[in-house]
C-alpha positions as CSV (number, residue, x, y, z in Angstrom):
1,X,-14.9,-22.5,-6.2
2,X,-13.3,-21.0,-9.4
3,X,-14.8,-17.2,-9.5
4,X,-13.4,-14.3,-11.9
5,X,-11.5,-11.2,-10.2
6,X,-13.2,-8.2,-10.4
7,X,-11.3,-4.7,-9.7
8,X,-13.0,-2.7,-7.2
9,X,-12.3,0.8,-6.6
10,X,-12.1,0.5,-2.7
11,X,-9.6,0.3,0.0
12,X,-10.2,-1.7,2.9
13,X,-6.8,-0.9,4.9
14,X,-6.8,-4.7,5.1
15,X,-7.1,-7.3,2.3
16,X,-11.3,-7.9,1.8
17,X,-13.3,-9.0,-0.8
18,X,-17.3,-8.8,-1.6
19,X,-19.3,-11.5,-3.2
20,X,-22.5,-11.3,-4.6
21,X,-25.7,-12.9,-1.9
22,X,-26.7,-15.2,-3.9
23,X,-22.9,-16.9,-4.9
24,X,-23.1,-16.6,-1.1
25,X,-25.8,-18.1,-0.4
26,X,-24.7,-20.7,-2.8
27,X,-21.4,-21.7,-1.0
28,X,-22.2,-21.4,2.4
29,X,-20.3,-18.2,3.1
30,X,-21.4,-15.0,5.1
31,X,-20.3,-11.7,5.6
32,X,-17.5,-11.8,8.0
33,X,-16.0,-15.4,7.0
34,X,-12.7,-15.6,6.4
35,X,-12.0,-16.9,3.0
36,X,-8.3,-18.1,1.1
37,X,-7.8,-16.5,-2.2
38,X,-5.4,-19.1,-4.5
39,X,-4.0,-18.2,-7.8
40,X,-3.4,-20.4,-10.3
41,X,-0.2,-20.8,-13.0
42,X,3.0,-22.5,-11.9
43,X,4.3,-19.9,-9.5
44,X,0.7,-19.6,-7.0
45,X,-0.2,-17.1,-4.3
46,X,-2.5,-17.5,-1.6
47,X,-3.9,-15.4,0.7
48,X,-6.6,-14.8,3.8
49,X,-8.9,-12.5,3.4
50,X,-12.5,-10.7,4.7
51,X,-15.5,-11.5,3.0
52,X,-18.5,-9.4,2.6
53,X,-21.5,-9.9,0.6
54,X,-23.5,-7.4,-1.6
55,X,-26.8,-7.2,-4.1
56,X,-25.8,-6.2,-7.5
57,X,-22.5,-4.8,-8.7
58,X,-20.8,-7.8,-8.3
59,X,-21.9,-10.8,-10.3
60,X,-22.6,-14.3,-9.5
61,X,-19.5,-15.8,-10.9
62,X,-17.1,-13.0,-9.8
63,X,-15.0,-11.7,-6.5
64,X,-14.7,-8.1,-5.9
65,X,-11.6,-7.4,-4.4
66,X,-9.7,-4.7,-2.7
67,X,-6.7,-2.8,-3.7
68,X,-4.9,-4.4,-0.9
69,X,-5.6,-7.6,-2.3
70,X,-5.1,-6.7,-6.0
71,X,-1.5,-5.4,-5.0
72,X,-0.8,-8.3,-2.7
73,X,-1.5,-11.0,-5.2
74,X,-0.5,-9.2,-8.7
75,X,-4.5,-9.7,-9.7
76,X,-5.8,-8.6,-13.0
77,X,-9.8,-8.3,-14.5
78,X,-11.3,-11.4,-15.5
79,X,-8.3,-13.3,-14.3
80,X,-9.4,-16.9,-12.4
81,X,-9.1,-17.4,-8.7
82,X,-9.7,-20.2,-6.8
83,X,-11.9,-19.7,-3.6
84,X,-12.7,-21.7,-0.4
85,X,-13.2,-21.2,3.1
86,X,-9.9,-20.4,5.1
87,X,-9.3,-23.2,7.6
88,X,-8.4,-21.6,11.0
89,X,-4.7,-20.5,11.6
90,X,-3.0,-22.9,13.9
91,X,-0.7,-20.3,15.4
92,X,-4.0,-19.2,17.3
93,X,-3.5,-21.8,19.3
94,X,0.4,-20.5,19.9
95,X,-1.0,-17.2,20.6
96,X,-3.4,-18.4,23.4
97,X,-0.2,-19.9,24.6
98,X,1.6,-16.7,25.0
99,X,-1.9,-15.2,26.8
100,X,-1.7,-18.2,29.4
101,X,2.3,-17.1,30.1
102,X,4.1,-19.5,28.3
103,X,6.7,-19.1,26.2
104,X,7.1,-19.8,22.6
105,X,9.3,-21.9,20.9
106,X,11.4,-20.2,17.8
107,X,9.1,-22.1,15.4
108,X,6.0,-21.6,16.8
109,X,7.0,-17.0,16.8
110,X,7.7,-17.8,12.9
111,X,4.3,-19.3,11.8
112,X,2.2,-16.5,14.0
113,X,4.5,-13.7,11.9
114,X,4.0,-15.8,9.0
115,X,0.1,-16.1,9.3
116,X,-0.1,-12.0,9.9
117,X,2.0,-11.3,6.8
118,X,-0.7,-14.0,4.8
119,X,-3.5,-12.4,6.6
120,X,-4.4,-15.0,7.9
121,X,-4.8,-13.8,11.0
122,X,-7.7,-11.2,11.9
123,X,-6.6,-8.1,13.3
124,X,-8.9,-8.9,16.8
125,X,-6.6,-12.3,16.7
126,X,-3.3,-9.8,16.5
127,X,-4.7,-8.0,19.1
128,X,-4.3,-11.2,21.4
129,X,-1.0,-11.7,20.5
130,X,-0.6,-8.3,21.4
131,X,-1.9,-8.7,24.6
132,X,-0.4,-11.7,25.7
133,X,3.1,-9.8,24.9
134,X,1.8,-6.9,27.4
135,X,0.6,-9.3,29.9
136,X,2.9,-12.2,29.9
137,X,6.0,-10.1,28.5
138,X,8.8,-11.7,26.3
139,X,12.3,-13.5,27.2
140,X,15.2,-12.2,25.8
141,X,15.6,-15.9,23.7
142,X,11.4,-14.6,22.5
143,X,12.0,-11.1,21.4
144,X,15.2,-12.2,19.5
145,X,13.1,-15.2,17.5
146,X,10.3,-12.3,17.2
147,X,13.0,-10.1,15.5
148,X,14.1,-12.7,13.1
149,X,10.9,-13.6,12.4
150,X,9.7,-10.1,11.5
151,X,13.2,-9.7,9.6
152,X,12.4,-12.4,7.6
153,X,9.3,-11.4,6.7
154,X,9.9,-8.0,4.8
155,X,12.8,-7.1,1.9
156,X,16.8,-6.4,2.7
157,X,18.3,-3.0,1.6
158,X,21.6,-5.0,1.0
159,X,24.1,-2.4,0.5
160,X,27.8,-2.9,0.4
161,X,29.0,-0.4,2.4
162,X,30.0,-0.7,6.3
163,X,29.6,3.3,6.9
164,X,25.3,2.7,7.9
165,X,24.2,4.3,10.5
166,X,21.0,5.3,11.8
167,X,19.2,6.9,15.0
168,X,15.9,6.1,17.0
169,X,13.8,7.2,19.5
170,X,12.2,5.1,21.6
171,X,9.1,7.8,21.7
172,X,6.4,9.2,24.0
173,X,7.0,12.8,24.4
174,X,4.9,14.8,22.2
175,X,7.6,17.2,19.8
176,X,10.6,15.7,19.7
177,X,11.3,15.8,16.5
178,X,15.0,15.3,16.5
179,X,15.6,12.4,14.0
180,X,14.9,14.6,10.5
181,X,18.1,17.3,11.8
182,X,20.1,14.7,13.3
183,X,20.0,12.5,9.9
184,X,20.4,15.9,8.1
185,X,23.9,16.8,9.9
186,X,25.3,13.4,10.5
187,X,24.9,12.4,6.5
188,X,26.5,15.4,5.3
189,X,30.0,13.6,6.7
190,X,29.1,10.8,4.3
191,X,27.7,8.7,6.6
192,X,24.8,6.7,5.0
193,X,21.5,6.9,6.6
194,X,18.7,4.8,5.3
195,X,16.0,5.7,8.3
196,X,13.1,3.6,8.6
197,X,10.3,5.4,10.7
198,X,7.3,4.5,12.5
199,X,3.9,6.0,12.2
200,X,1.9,7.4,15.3
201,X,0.8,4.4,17.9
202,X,-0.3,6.6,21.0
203,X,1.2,10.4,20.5
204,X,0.5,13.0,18.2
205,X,2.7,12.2,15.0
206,X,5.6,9.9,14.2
207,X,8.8,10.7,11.9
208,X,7.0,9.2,9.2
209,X,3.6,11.0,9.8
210,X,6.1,14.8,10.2
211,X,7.9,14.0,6.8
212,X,4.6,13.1,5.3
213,X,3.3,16.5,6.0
214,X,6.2,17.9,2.8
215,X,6.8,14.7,1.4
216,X,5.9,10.8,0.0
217,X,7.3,8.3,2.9
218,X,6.0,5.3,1.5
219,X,8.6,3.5,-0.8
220,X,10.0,-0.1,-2.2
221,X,13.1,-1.3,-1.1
222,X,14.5,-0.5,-4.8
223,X,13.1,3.2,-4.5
224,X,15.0,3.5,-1.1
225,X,18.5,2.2,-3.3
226,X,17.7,5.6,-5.1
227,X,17.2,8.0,-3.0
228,X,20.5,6.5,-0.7
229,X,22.3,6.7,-3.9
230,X,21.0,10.6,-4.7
231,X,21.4,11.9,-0.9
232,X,23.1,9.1,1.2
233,X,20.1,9.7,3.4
234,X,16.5,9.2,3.6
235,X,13.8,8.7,6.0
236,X,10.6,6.7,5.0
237,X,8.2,4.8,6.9
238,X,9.2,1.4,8.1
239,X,5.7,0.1,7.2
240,X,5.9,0.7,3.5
241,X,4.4,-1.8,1.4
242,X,7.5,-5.1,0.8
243,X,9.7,-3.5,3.8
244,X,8.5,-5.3,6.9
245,X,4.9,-6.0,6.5
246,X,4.7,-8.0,9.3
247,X,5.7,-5.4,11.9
248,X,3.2,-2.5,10.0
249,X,0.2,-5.0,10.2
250,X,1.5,-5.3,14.2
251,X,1.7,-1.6,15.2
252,X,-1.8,-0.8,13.2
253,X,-3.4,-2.9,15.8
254,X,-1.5,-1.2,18.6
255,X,-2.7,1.9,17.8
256,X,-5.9,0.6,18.2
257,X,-5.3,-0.6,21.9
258,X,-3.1,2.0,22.6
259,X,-0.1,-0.4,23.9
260,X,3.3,-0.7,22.8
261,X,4.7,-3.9,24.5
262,X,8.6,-3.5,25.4
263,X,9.3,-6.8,23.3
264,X,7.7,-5.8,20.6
265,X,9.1,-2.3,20.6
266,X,12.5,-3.8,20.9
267,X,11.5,-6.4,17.9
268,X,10.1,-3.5,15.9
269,X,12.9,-1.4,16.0
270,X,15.6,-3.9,15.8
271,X,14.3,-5.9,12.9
272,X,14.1,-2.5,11.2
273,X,17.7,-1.8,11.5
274,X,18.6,-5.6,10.0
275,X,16.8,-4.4,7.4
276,X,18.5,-2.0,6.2
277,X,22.0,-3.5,6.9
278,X,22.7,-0.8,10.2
279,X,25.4,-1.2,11.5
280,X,25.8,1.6,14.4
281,X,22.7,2.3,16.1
282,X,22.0,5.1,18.6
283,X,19.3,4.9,20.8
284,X,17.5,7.4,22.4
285,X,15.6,6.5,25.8
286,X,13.4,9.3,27.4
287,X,12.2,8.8,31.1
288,X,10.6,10.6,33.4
289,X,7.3,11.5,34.6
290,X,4.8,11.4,31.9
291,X,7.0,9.1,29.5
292,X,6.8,6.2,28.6
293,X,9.5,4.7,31.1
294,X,10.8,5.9,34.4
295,X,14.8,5.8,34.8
296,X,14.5,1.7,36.3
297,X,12.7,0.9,33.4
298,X,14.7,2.8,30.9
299,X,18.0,1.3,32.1
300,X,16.5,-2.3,31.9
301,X,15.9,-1.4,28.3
302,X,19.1,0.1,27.8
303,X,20.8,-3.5,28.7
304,X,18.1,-5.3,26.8
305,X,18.9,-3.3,23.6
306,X,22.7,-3.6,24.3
307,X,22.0,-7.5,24.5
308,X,20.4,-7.5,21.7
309,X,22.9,-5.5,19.7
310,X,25.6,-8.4,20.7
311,X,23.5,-10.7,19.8
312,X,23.2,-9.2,15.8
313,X,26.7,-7.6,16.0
314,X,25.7,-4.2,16.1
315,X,27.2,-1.0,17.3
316,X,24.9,-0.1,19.3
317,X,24.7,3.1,22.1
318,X,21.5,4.0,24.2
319,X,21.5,7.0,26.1
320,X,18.7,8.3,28.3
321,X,17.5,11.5,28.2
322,X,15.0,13.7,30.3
323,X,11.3,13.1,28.8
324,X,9.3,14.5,31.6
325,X,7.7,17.3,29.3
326,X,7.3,18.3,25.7
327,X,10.2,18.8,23.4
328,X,10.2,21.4,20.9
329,X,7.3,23.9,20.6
330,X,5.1,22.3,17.8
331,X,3.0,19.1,18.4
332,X,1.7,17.3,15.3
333,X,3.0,16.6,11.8
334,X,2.6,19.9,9.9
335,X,3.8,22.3,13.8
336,X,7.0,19.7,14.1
337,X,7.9,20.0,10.4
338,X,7.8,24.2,11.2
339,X,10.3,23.4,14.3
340,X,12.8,21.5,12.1
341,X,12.5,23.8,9.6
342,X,13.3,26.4,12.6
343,X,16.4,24.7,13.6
344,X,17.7,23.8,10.7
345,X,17.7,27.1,8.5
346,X,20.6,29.3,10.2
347,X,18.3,32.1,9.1
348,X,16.1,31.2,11.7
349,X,15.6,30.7,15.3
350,X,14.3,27.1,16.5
351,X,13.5,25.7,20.0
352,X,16.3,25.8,22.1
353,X,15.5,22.8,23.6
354,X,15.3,20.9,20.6
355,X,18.4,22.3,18.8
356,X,20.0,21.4,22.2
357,X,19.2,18.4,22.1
358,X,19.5,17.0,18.2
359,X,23.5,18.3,18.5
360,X,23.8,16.3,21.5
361,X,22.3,13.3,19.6
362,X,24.0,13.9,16.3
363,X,27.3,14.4,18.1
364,X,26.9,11.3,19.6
365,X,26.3,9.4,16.6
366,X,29.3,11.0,14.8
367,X,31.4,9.7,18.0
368,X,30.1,6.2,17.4
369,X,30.6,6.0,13.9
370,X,34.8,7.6,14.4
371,X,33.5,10.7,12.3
372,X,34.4,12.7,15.1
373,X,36.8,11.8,18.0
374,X,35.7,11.2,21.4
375,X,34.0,14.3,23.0
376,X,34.3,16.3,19.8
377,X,30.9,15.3,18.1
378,X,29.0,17.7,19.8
379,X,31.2,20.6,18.4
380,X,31.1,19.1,14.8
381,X,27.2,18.6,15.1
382,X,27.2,22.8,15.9
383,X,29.3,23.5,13.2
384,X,27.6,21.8,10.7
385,X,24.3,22.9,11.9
386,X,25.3,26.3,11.6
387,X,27.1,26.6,8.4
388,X,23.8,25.6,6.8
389,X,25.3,22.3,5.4
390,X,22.2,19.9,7.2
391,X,19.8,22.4,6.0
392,X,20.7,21.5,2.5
393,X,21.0,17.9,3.1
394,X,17.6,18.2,4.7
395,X,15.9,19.6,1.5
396,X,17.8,17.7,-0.7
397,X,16.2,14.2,1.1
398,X,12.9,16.2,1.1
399,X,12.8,17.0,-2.9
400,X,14.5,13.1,-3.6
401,X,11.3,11.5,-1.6
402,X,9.4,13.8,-4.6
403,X,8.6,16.7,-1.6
404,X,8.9,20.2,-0.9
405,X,9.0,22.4,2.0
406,X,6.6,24.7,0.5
407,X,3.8,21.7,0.5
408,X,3.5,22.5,4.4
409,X,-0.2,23.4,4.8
410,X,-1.7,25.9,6.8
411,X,-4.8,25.2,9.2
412,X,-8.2,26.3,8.7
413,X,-8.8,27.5,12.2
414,X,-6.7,28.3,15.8
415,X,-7.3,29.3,18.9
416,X,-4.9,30.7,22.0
417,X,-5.4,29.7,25.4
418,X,-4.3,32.3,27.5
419,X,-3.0,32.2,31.5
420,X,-6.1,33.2,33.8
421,X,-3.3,34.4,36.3
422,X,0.1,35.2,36.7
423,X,2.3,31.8,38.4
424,X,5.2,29.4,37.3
425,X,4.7,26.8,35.0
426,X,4.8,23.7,37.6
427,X,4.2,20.5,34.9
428,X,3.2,20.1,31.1
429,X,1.7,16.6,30.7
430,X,3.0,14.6,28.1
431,X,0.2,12.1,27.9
432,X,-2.7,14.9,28.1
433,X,-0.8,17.2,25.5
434,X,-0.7,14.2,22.9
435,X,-4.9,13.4,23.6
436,X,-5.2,17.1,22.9
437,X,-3.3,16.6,19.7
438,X,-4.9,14.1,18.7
439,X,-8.3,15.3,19.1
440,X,-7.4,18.4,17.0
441,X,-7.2,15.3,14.4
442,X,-3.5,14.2,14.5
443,X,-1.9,12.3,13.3
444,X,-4.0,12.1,9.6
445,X,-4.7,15.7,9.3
446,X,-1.2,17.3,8.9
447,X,-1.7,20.6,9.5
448,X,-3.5,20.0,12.6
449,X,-1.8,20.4,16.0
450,X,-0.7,22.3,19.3
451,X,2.1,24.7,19.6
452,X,3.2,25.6,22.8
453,X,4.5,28.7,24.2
454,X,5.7,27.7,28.0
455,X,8.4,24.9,29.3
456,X,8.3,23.8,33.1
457,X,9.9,26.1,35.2
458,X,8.5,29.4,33.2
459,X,6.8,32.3,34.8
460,X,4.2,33.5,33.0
461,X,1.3,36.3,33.4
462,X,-2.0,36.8,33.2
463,X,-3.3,36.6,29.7
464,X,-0.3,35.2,28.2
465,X,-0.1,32.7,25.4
466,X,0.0,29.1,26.9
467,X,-0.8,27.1,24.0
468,X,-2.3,27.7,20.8
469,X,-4.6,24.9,19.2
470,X,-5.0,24.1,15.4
471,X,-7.4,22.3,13.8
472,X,-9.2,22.2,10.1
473,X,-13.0,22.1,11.8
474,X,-14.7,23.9,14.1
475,X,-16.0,20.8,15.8
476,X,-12.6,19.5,16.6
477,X,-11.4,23.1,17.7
478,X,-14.3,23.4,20.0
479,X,-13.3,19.5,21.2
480,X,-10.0,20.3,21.6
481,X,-10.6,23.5,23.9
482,X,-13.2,21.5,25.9
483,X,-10.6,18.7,26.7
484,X,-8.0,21.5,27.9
485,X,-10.3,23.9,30.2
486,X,-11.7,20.4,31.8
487,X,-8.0,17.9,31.9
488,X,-5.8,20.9,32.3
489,X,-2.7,19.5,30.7
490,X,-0.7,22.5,31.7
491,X,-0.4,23.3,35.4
């Protein structure tokens, strides 16, 4: 069925398009069907894509389409499309493959990465392949296919140079924000640090969704070249449209169940770092109660990664760190962004525990890379740190991604929740502390957050400062204090 493009004002967050009920009725085709959007010319695109159906605004012989779908396939008004029913992906079948426990061949990974890239998969039939990676897990031979195949899918930074580095967090512990002061020291030594970040799956902000609270993070692989070239650094999210759009449609659906299955997490982050041509990779492992591993776990991940790393010939060193509470004192985009801020500006005085813990990283980045000689990095990190130099760099990477410091909002509305009686601080619960973030309205709502005034191990007494929460409604305020007098995150 030939139909003319129409240009809708509307976002979808996944390629749709509306037809009017009586072309529907016409076809065959109802809301919900899946429908395969061809162009035509010598050089043709085709996608997958949602269909609903609508009275008026769109006429019989047109397709209203999303921006998604006008970006993904170049389209213009009045331009000719040709429109049929999408025949149902075979890599379903693949994926119910992977839900009985079987594994999957090299070929059969590609076409179910290749079929979420085309949308032709719905995001309930990503979820599956989600869950079949939860249940069933991945063999090492799986989740190095699942990397290529992701790799493949997305654009290549393809720089010359050998000196690319780049550090990662494995994640879940609310704060720890150390990637933005770590890139900022280690590229003033000239390393070059193109770092791709993830957004929020499960805790209260990512990388990507802290930058974003000062800064754009979403760029093309030829905006990226620019910013490298202006800073040697940068730090975008990994999900940006052309980078790896395969892995972004992946972790938008994890977010939605709230998993993150270890091969894909190893996938994710790997097929990141062939993007960008890294060649040493430090990787930061947190265990403990409350995290997302404990230390059996985070060790079998540890030789999994350094596996893996062989495998691409890759520099790669994982160290495991404690993750059993909070790092940092802010929790959310816009209260993280103050902590780095904090640390970085020798004017001011940060979290210890974070400081601490981003020389520690940086140092052993600089170590890896021969920067610094071996068990000198940590004293380089402080001295660079201090001098101001990574404070520089930082803003300098903040004004190239067309930001500025001063862009960090303030909230509407806060609230302190005091100690009902002098004791010691016994356990801060990761998990809990990220829910509370998140019902404050983390990770979309920048400003929004926690910021915490007690570690483990503190004394504190009656009617001190525990936590103060932050939020831009009442309703979430009141939410947010509901979900801490009843869970208790702090004990």
């Amino acid at each position: 069925m030939e139909l003319k493009i129409r240009i809708l004002n509307w976002t979808a967050g996944i390629p749709s398009a509306m037809l009017n009920q009586k072309t529907a009725k016409r076809t065959g085709l109802q809301t919900k069907d899946r429908i395969s959007i061809k162009t035509f010319g010598k050089k043709t695109k085709e996608i997958s894509a949602t269909l609903d159906t609508i009275k008026g605004i769109i006429r019989e012989n047109e397709l209203g389409v999303s921006s998604e779908l006008k970006k993904r396939l170049n389209l213009k008004k009045g331009q000719k499309v040709d429109v049929n029913f999408a025949t149902p992906p075979k890599s379903l079948v693949f994926i119910k493959e992977k839900i009985n426990g079987k594994r999957l061949s090299k070929k059969k990974i590609e076409l179910i990465i290749e079929d979420i890239v085309n949308n032709s998969l719905s995001e309930p039939e990503i979820a599956l392949f989600i869950s079949g990676m939860f249940k069933g897990g991945m063999t090492m031979k799986e989740i190095i296919n699942l990397t290529k195949a992701i790799y493949k899918s997305g654009s290549h930074l393809n720089l010359k140079s050998k000196n690319i580095a780049e550090k990662h967090s494995i994640g879940g512990v609310p704060g720890n924000r150390t990637t933005p002061i770590v890139i900022s020291i280690c590229a003033t030594t000239g390393m070059i640090m193109p770092k791709t970040s993830s957004k929020a799956i499960t805790s209260a902000a990512g990388t990507a969704d802290t930058i974003a609270a000062v800064a754009r993070v979403e760029f093309n692989m030829k905006e990226v070249k620019e910013i490298l070239r202006k800073t040697n650094a940068c730090i975008v999210w990994g999900g940006s449209p052309g980078i790896l759009p395969a892995d972004s449609k992946i972790i938008k659906v994890e977010k939605i169940l709230k998993i993150d299955p270890k091969s894909q997490l190893i996938a994710s982050i790997m097929s990141k770092k062939l993007s960008m041509g890294t060649k040493y990779i430090l990787i930061d492992i947190p265990y403990g109660g409350g995290s997302k591993f404990d230390k059996k776990k985070a060790l079998l991940l540890k030789k999994d990664f350094e596996y893996i790393g062989k495998y691409f010939h890759k520099k790669i060193k994982c160290v495991l760190t404690d993750g059993s509470q909070p790092i940092g004192c802010g929790i959310g985009p816009g209260p993280e962004m103050e902590d780095i801020i904090k640390v970085l500006d020798p004017e001011k005085q940060g979290p210890k525990d974070l400081e601490n813990k981003s020389i520690f990283l940086a140092g052993e980045l600089l170590e890896l890379t021969g920067k610094a000689k071996k068990n000198k990095g940590k004293l380089m990190a402080e001295k660079i740190l201090y001098s101001g130099k990574a404070f520089e760099k930082f803003k300098e990477i903040i004004k190239a991604q067309e930001g500025d410091l001063k862009n960090l909002k303030k909230p509407k509305f806060e609230k302190n929740m005091l100690a009902k009686r002098s004791r010691k601080i016994k356990s801060i619960e990761n998990k809990k502390i990220s829910s509370l973030a998140r019902i404050t309205g983390c990770p979309l709502d920048k400003s929004s957050g926690l910021y915490l005034w007690v570690k483990r191990g503190e004394s504190v007494k009656k009617g001190q400062k525990l936590i103060t929460i932050y939020a831009n409604s009442k309703n979430r305020l009141n939410e947010a204090v509901k979900f801490f007098r009843d869970e208790k995150p702090i004990k």
